[in-house]
C-alpha positions as CSV (number, residue, x, y, z in Angstrom):
1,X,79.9,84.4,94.6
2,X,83.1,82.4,95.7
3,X,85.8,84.9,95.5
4,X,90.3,83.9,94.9
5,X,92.6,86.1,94.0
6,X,91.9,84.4,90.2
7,X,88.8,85.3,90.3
8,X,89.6,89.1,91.0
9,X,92.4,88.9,88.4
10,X,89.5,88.0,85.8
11,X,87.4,90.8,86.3
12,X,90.2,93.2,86.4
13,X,91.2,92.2,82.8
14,X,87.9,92.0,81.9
15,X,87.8,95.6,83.1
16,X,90.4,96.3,80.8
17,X,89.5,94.9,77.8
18,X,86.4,97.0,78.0
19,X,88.3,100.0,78.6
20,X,90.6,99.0,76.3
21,X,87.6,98.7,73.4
22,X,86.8,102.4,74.1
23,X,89.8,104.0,74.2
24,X,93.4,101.9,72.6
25,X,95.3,105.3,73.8
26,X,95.9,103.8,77.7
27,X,99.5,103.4,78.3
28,X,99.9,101.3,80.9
29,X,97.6,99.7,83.8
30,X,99.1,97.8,86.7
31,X,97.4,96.3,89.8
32,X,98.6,97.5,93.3
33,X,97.3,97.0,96.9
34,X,95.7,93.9,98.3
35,X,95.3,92.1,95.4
36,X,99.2,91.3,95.3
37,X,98.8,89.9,98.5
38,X,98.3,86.2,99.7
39,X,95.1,86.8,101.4
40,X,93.4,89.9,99.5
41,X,89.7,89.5,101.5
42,X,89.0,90.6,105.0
43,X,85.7,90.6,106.1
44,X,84.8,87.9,102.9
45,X,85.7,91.7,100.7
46,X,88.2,93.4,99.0
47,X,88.5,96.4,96.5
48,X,90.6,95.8,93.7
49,X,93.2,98.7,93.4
50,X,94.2,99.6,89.6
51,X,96.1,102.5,88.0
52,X,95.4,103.6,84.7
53,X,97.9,105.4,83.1
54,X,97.1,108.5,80.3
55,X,99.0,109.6,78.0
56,X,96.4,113.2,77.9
57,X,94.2,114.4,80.2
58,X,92.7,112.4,82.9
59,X,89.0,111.6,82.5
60,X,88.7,111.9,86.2
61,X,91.1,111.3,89.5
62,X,89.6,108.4,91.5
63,X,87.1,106.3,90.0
64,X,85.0,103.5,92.5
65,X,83.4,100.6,90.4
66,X,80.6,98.4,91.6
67,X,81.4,94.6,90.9
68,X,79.0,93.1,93.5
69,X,78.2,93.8,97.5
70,X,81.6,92.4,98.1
71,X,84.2,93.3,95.2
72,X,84.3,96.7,93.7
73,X,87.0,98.5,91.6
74,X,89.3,101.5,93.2
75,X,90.8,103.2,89.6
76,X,92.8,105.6,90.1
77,X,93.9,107.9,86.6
78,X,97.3,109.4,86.4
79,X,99.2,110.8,83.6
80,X,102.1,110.6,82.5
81,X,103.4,113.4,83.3
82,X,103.0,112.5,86.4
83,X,106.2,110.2,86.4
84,X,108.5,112.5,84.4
85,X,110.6,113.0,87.2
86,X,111.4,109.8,88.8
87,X,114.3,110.8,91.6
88,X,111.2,113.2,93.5
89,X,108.7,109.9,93.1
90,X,111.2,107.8,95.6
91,X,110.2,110.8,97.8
92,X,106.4,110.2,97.2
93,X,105.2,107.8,100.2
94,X,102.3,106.9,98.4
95,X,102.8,107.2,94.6
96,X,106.4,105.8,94.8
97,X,105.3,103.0,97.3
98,X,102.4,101.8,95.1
99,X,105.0,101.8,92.8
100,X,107.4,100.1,93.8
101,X,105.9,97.4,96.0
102,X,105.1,94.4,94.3
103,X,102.5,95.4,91.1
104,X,100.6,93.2,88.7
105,X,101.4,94.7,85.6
106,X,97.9,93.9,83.0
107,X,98.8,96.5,79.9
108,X,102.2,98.0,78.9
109,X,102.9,100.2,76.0
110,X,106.4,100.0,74.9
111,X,107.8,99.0,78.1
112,X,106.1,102.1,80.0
113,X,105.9,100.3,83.6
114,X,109.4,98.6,83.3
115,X,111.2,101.6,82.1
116,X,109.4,103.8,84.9
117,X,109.4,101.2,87.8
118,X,113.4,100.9,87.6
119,X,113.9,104.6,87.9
120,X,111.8,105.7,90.3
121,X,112.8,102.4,92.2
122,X,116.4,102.3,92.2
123,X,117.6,103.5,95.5
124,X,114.1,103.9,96.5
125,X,115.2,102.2,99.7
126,X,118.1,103.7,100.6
127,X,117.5,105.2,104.3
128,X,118.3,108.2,103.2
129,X,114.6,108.2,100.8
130,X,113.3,106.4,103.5
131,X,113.9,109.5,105.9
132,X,112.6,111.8,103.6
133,X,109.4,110.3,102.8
134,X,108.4,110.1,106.5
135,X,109.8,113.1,107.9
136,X,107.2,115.4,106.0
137,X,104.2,113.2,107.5
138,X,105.8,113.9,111.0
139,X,105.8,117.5,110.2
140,X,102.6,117.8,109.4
141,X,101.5,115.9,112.4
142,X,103.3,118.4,115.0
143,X,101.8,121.3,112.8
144,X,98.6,120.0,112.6
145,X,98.6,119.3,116.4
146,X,99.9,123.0,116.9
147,X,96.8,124.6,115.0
148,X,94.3,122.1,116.6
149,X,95.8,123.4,120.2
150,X,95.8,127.2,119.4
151,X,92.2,126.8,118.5
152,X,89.5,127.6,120.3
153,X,86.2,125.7,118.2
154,X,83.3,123.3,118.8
155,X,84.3,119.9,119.3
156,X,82.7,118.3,116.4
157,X,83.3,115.9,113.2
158,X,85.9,118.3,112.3
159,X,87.6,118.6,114.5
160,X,88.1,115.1,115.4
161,X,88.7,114.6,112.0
162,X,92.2,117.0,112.3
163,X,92.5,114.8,115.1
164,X,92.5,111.4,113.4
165,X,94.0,112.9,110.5
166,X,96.9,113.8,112.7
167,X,97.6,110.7,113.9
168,X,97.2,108.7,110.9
169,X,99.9,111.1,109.5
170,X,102.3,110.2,112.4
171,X,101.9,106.6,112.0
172,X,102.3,106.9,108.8
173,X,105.9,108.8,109.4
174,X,107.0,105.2,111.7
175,X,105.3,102.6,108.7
176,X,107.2,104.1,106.2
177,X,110.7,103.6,107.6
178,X,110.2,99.7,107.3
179,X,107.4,99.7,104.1
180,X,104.5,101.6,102.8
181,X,102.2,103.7,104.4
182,X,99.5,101.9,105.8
183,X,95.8,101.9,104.4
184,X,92.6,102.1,106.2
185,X,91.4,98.3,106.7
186,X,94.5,97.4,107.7
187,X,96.2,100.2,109.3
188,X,96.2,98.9,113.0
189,X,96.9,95.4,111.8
190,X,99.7,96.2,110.7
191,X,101.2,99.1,112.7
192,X,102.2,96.5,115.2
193,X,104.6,94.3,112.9
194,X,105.9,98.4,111.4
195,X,107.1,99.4,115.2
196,X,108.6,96.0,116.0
197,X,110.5,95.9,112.8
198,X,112.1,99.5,114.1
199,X,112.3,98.0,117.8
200,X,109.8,100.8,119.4
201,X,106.6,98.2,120.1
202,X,105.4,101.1,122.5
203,X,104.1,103.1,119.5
204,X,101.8,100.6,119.0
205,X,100.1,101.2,122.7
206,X,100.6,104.3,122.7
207,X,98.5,104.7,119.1
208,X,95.9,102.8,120.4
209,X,95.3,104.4,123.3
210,X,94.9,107.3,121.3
211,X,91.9,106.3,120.0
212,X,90.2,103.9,122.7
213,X,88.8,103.9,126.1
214,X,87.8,101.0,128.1
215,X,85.8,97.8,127.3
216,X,82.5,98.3,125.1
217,X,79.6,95.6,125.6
218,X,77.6,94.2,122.7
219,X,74.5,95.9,123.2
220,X,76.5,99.5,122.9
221,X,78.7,97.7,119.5
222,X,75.6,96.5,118.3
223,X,74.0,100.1,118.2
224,X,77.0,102.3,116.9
225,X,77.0,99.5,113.9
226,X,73.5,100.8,113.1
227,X,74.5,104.5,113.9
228,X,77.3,104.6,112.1
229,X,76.0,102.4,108.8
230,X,72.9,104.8,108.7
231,X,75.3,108.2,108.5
232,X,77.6,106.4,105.9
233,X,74.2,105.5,103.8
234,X,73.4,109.3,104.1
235,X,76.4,110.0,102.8
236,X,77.1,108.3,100.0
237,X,73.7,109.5,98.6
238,X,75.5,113.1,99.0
239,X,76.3,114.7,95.7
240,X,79.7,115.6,97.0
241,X,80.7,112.4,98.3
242,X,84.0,111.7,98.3
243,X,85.1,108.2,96.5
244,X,86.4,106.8,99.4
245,X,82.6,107.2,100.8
246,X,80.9,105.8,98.0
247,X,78.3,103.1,98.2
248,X,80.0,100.3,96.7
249,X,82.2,99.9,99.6
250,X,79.7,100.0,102.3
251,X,80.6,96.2,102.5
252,X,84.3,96.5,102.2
253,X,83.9,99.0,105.8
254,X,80.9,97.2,107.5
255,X,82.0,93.7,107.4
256,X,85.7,94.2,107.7
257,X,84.5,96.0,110.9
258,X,82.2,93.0,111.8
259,X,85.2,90.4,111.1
260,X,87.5,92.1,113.3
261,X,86.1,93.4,116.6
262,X,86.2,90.0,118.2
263,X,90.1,89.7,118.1
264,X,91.3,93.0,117.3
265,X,88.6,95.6,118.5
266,X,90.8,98.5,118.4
267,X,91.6,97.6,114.5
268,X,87.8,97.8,114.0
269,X,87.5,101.1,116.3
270,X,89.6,102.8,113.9
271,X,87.8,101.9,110.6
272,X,84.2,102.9,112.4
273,X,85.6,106.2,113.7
274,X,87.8,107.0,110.8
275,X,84.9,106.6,108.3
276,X,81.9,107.7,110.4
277,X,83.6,110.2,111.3
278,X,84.0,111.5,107.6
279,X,80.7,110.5,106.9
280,X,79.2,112.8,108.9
281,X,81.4,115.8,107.7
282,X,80.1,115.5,104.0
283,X,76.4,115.9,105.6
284,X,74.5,119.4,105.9
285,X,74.3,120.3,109.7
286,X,70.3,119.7,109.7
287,X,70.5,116.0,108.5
288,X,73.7,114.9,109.8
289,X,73.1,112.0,112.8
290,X,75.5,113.6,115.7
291,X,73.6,111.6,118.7
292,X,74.7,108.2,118.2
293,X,78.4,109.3,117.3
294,X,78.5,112.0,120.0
295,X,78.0,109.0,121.9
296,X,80.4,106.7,120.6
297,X,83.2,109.7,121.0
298,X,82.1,109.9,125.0
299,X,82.7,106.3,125.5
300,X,85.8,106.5,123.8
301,X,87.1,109.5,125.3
302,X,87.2,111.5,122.9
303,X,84.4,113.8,123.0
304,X,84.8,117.5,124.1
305,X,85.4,117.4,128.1
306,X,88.3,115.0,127.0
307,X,89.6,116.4,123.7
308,X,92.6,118.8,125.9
309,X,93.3,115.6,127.3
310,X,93.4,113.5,124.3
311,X,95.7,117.0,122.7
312,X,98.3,116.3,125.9
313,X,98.0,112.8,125.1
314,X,99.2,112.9,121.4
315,X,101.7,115.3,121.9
316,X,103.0,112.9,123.6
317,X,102.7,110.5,121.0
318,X,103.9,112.7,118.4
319,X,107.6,113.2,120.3
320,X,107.8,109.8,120.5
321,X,107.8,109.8,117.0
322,X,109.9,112.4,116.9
323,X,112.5,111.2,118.9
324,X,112.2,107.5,117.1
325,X,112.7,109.1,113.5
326,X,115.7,111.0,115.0
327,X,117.4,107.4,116.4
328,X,116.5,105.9,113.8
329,X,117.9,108.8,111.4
330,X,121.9,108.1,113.3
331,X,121.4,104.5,113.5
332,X,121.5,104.5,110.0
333,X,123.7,106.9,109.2
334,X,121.3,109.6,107.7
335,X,122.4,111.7,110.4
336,X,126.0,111.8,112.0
337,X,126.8,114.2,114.8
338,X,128.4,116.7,112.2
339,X,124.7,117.8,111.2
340,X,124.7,118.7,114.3
């Protein structure tokens, strides 16, 4: 199937229309994500990122759509409710960002999405909102990193999962004071262009040494594909799955993984990890398939004779971003020595 960013514009009003057919009480659905970018694919696949807004209760929170190997639909239901107060969404990093980056609007009642958009919106980027959306990711980094160094537990998909989430979060804090967070596919793509445009490039070396370890030859890439594609099968057949797990976008991980370890291995490190990582915490202790990623986390360092290391290392990190948010915070006037 030849896929453009017409094509994927097609099925998601055909989407609609079906939804529409079953229920006319829909107030609004808008298009966010990829899709509203100039090149939506990578890896030859994309998800197509829609909100559908209630006006009663949700049918269900997050809802993953099979199209074809390569496409698949990521819903997410909302209600209204949801946006009644607009002034705390330009606090929201991901609700107001989705928001207010640039949407394809497919269904409006009665001016819903334009009414909604300009409140929440306006001001949205003032530095002071900016500030306040990634300060709270920063804080839950440095608390998150305190808990995971008071602890004394098995290294294991857990905890290298607090790991990961803990530096995703401080990323996250640096993205957002020059755009939205960053998503998974992308997220070391683009971290790169988010630290230049705040003049601190050394978060980006410092992220990915975070995370890598040296060179990897094909024949060791070549078996953590299998590893890794064989616990994320397991997974998905898991009852408690989570959506971002399911099986429809076994494609949209595998060959975005593929596409971009020739060029940008670290980018693809962190979607393998990341996910196989997750996989393998939604599977019972007796089946999950710990060899081949206990593996993977020794070659990367990050297995449990190098975790306190890795701990030192993104402390580190995490006053670096720290210290940037604070610069950043009087450059801009959010701050002025009379805080102080």
């Amino acid at each position: 199937m030849r896929i453009t960013r017409e094509s994927l514009l097609t099925i998601a009003r055909n989407t609609l229309a079906q939804r529409l057919m079953r229920d006319r009480r829909l107030l609004c659905v808008y298009i966010s994500g990829s899709l509203c970018m100039d090149h939506p694919l990578l890896g030859g696949t994309t998800d197509i990122d829609m909100f559908f807004i209630h006006n009663e209760e949700i049918p269900t929170q997050r809802e993953i759509v099979r199209v074809s190997d390569d496409i698949h639909l990521d819903i997410a239901h909302l209600p209204a409710s949801a946006f009644n107060h607009p002034r705390s969404l330009r606090l929201d990093p991901w609700l107001g960002s989705y928001l207010c980056e640039q949407s394809i609007v497919l269904h409006d009642i009665q001016h819903w999405f334009e009414f909604t958009q300009a409140s929440v919106c306006a001001q949205f980027n003032q530095p002071e909102n900016q500030y306040q959306r990634s300060l709270p990711l920063a804080e839950n980094a440095r608390q998150a990193w305190l808990q995971m160094s008071g602890q004394a537990r098995p290294f294991g998909p857990a905890a290298l999962k607090d790991y990961l989430d803990c530096v995703e979060n401080a990323a996250n804090a640096i993205a957002l004071l020059s755009g939205p967070p960053l998503v998974q596919r992308r997220f070391l793509l683009q971290f790169g262009s988010r630290t230049a445009a705040i003049q601190q490039p050394g978060l980006e070396t410092e992220l990915v040494g975070l995370i890598t370890s040296g060179e990897i030859d094909s024949q060791t890439w070549s078996q953590w594909l299998d590893e890794w594609d064989q616990a994320l099968k397991q997974a998905a057949g898991q009852a408690g799955c989570p959506p971002s797990l399911h099986a429809a976008r076994r494609n949209y991980y595998y060959k975005a993984v593929e596409s971009l370890y020739e060029e940008h291995p670290e980018a693809a490190i962190w979607i393998l990890l990341r996910t196989w990582t997750r996989a393998l915490g939604c599977l019972p202790a007796d089946i999950a398939p710990l060899a081949g990623w206990q593996a993977a986390c020794q070659a990367l360092s990050l297995d449990e004779n190098s975790f306190s290391r890795r701990l030192q290392e993104l402390d580190s990190f995490l006053d670096h971003v720290e210290e940037t948010l604070d610069i950043w915070a009087y450059q801009t006037g959010v701050k002025t020595s009379s805080n102080l």
